[in-house]
C-alpha positions, 0 to 999 in steps of 0.5 A: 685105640688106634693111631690118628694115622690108621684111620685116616688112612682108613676113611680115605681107604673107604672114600675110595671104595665109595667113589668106585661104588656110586659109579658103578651105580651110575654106570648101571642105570644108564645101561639098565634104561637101554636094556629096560626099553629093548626089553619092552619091545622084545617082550611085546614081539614075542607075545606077538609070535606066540599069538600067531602060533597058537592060531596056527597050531590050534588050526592045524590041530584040528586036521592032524593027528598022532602021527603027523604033529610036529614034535615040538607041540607034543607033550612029552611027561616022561622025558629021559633027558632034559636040557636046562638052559641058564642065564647067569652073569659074567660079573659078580657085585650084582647081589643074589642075582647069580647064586638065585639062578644057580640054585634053582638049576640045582634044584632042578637037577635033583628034581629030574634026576629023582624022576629017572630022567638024566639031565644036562646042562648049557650054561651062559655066563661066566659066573655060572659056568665057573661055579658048576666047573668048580663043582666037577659038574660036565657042562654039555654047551658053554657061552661066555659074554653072551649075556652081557651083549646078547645079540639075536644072532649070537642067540640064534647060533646058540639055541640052534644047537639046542633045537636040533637036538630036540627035533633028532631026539637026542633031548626030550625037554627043554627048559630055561631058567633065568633071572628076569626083570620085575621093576628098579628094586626087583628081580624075578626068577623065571622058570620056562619049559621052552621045549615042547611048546605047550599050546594047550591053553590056546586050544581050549579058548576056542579062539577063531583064528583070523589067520588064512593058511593054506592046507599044503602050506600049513606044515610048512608055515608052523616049522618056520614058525615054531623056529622063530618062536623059539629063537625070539623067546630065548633071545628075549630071555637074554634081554630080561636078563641083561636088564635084571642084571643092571637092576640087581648091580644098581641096588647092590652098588647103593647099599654099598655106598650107603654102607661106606657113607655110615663106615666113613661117619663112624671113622669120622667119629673114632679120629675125632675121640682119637684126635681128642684123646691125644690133645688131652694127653698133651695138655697133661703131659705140658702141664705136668711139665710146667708143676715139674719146673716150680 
């Protein structure tokens, strides 16, 4: 059994450790909330864009063809080279929430390689890039502190490259993965083909657009649009992310403090027996001095 010294020099060791993990913890919640509410309101701005633009494509769909429809509308099913785009964390101690990301990048990468197709990858965040580095996997564009303070210009500069790549045919697909924002206790991986846009479904509702656009501008109107489109969609899967992040470190940081309260009790519990153990010991070590001396 170990001395009365050791574990108390254990359990103020764990109390420590305890006092760091509910701070962080609380440090968490409070950014999760900004990140929460920026989240909502990016979300419901880019649901917006894409009403607008499948209004816009569905439209100009009906006076175009093969020949002249923007690229970035056309289904592509047989892409020679794909781009993932992924999302991690520059910090660790959030959980799975890194490994999950970098999993399914993993997963794609066989899956698109198996089709024929050559993959390559744009990472942000450290944990991510760090991981496939190690792994001896080139990474084409790399960006770090991005996800942990996005900022829809930062976004912009790194998504442009991305799109231009697209529209002069270096890439043919372009998709994102991300860990996104369920609720408090919850992350929900994300999945997106964020080029070509698939407008698909708009076209078949038969939705009449309210929209009233000029046939000499149309062209115009959906390149401005489909731009936009894109840049908001990745600059809100950066938000989503960032508040899954704080999701996933808030809960982390609660088991682990839970942990160091159930590790401290049982601490407690061995000092006590130690501490007992050696009153006893003292107790028959006086007394057997005292039947000594008779």
């Amino acid at each position: 059994m170990a001395n009365l010294k050791d574990i108390s020099r254990q359990i103020k060791s764990v109390k420590n450790t305890q006092k760091t993990t509910k701070a962080m913890k609380l440090v968490s919640s409070a950014k999760l909330k900004k990140a929460q509410k920026l989240s909502l309101q990016s979300k419901s701005y880019a649901n917006k864009i894409a009403q607008v633009l499948s209004q816009i494509a569905t439209k100009i769909a009906m006076t175009q063809n093969d020949d002249n429809q923007n690229k970035a509308l056309v289904a592509n099913n047989s892409p020679k080279v794909v781009d993932i785009v992924f999302v991690t964390a520059d910090k660790g101690l959030c959980g799975g929430f890194n490994i999950t990301t970098i999993k399914k990048v993993r997963e794609l990468i066989e899956t698109h390689q198996n089709s024929g197709s050559k993959v390559r990858l744009r990472a942000i965040g450290r944990k991510g890039i760090d991981f496939f580095k190690f792994a001896g996997v080139e990474l084409l564009q790399q960006e770090i502190g991005l996800s942990a303070n996005p900022t829809y210009e930062k976004a912009v500069k790194f998504i442009k490259t991305v799109f231009d790549d697209f529209q002069n045919g270096t890439c043919d697909k372009v998709v994102i993965v991300h860990n996104g924002f369920l609720n408090m206790l919850s992350q929900e991986l994300k999945t997106a083909e964020l080029l070509p846009i698939n407008i698909d479904q708009a076209m078949t509702t038969g939705s009449e657009s309210m929209l009233d656009i000029e046939p000499d501008d149309d062209k115009e109107v959906l390149d401005e649009l489909i731009g936009k489109y894109i840049e908001f969609l990745f600059y809100y899967s950066l938000i989503d992310s960032l508040a899954a992040e704080h999701s996933a470190r808030m809960q982390a940081m609660e088991n682990a403090t839970n942990n160091a309260t159930d590790r401290v009790n049982d601490l407690t519990v061995e000092f006590n027996k130690a501490r007992q153990a050696a009153i006893t010991t003292e107790l028959i070590e006086i007394i057997s001095g005292v039947e000594a001396q008779k």
